[in-house]
C-alpha positions as CSV (number, residue, x, y, z in Angstrom):
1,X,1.9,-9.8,16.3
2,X,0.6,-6.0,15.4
3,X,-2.5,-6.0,13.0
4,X,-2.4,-4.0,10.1
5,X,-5.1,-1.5,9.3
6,X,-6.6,-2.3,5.3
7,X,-9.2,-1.8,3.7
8,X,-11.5,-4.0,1.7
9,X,-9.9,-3.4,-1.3
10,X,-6.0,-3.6,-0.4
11,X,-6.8,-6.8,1.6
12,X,-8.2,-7.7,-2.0
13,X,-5.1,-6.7,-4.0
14,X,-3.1,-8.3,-1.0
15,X,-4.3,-11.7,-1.4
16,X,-5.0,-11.8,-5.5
17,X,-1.0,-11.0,-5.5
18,X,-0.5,-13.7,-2.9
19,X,-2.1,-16.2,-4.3
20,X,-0.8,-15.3,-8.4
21,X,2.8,-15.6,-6.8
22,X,1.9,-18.7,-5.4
23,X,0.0,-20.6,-8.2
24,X,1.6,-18.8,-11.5
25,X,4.7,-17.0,-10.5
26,X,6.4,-19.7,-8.6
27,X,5.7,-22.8,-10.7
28,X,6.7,-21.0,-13.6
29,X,10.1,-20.3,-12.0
30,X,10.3,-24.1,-11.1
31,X,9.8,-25.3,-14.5
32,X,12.8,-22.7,-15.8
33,X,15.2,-24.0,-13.2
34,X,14.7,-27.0,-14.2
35,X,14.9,-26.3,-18.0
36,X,18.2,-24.2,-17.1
37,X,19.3,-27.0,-15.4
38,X,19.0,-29.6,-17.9
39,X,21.5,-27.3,-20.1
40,X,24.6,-28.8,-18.0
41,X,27.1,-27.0,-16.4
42,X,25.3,-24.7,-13.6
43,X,29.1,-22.9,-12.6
44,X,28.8,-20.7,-16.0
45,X,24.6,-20.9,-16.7
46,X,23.5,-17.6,-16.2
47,X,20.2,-18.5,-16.8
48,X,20.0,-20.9,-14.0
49,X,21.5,-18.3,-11.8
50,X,19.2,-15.8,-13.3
51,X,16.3,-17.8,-12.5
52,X,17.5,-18.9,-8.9
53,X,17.6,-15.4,-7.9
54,X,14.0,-15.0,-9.2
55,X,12.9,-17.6,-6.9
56,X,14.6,-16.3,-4.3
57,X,12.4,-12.5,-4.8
58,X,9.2,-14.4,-5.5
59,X,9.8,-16.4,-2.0
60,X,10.6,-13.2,-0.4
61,X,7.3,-11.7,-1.6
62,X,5.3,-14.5,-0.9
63,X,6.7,-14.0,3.0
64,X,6.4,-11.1,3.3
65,X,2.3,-10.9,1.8
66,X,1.4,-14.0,3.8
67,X,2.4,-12.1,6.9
68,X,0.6,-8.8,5.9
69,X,-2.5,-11.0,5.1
70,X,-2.4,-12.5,8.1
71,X,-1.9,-9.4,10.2
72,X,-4.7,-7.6,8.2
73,X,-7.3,-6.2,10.0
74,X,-10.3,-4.9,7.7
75,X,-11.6,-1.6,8.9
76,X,-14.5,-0.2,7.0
77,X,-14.6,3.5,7.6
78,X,-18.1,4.9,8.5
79,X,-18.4,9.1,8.7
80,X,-21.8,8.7,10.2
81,X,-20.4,6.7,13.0
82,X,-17.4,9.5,13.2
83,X,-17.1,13.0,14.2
84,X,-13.8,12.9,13.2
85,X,-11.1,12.0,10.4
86,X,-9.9,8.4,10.7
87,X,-8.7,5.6,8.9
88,X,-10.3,5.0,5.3
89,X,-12.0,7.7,5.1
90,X,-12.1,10.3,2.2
91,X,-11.0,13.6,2.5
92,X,-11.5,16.8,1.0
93,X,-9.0,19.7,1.8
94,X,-7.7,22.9,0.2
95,X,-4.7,23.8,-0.2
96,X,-4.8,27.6,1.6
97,X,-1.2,29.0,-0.6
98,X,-2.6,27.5,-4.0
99,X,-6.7,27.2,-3.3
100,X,-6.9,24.1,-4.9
101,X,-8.8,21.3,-3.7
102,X,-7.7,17.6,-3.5
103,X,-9.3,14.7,-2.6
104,X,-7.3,11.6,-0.2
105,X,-8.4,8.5,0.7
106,X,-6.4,7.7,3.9
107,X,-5.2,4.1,3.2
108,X,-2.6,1.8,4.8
109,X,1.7,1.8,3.5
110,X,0.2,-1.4,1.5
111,X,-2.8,0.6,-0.2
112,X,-0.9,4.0,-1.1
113,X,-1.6,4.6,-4.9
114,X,-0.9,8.1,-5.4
115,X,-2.4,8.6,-8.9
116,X,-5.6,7.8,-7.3
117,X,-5.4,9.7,-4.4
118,X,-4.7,7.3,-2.2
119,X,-2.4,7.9,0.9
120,X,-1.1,6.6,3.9
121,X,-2.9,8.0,6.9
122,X,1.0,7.5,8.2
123,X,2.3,10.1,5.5
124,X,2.7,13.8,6.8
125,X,-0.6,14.7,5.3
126,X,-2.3,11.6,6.8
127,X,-1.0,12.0,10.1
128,X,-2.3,15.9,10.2
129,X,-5.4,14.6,9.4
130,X,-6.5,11.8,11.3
131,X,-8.4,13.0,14.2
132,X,-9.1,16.7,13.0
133,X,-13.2,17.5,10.9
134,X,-14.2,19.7,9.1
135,X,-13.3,23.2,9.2
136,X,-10.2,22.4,10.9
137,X,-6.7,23.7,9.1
138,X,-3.4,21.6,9.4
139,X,-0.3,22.5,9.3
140,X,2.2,19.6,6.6
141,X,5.7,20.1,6.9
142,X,6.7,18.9,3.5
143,X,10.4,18.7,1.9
144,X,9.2,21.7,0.2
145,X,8.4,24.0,3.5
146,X,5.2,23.8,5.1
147,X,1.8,23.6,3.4
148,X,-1.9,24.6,5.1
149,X,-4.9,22.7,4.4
150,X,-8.8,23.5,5.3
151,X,-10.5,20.4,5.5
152,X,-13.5,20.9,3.3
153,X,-15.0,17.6,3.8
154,X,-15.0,13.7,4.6
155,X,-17.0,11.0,3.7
C-alpha cells in the first residue's frame, strides 16, 4: 500500500468529509430507505430506488476516503530545510509571454483547489517545478502550446 503525500490541511478536509459521510450523510440515507420503504410497492417507488442509489455513492465515498486517509502521509514542507522546490511548498513564478506573476501551492490530486492556487505537484506545472529554485525557468507544455515560467520565489 503506496502512501499519499497531504498536507495538514487536506488530511483535515479528508477526514471532516469522512467522518460527516459517516455520522450525517449515511444515517440520513438509512432513515429515507426506510421511509421509502414503508410506502409499499418497492418495483415502481422511485424514491426508494432514488435513495438506494444514494447509499450506494455515499458507500463508495466513504471507501474510497477511508483508504486515502489511511494511506495519508503528512508532509510539512520546510524551505529552510530545502534548496529546492518540493512538495507543499509555495511557489512564486512568472509567466515570461504574459509577465504576470502567480502564486501555487504544490498540493496532492486530493488538495487541488484551483481558485486558491492550489495545484497538484503531479499537474504539468507541478511536475516542472518540483526539484528546480529559484531563478530557474521551466518549460509547461499546456493544451494551449507551451508556457515559460521564471521561478521568482518559494516559501
Amino acid at each position: 500500500m503506496d502512501s499519499i503525500p497531504v498536507t495538514q490541511e487536506t488530511y483535515t478536509q479528508l477526514t471532516q468529509e469522512l467522518d460527516n459521510l459517516k455520522k450525517v450523510l449515511r444515517p440520513n440515507i438509512i432513515e429515507e430507505i426506510a421511509e421509502a420503504r414503508a410506502q409499499g410497492d418497492l418495483k415502481e417507488n422511485s424514491e426508494y430506488h432514488a435513495a438506494k442509489d444514494r447509499q450506494g455513492e455515499i458507500e463508495d465515498r466513504i471507501r474510497f476516503l477511508e483508504d486515502r486517509v489511511a494511506r495519508a502521509k503528512i508532509i510539512k514542507y520546510d524551505p529552510a530545510k530545502s534548496d529546492t522546490i518540493k512538495f507543499g511548498a509555495t511557489v512564486t513564478v512568472k509567466n515570461m509571454k504574459t509577465g504576470k506573476s502567480q502564486e501555487y501551492q504544490l498540493v496532492s490530486p486530493e488538495g487541488v483547489d484551483p481558485a486558491n492556487g492550489k495545484i497538484s505537484f503531479t499537474s504539468p506545472i507541478g511536475k516542472a517545478l518540483m526539484g528546480t529554485s529559484r531563478g530557474a525557468v521551466v518549460n509547461v507544455t499546456t493544451p494551449k502550446g507551451i508556457n515559460q515560467f521564471e521561478v521568482l520565489d518559494y516559501k
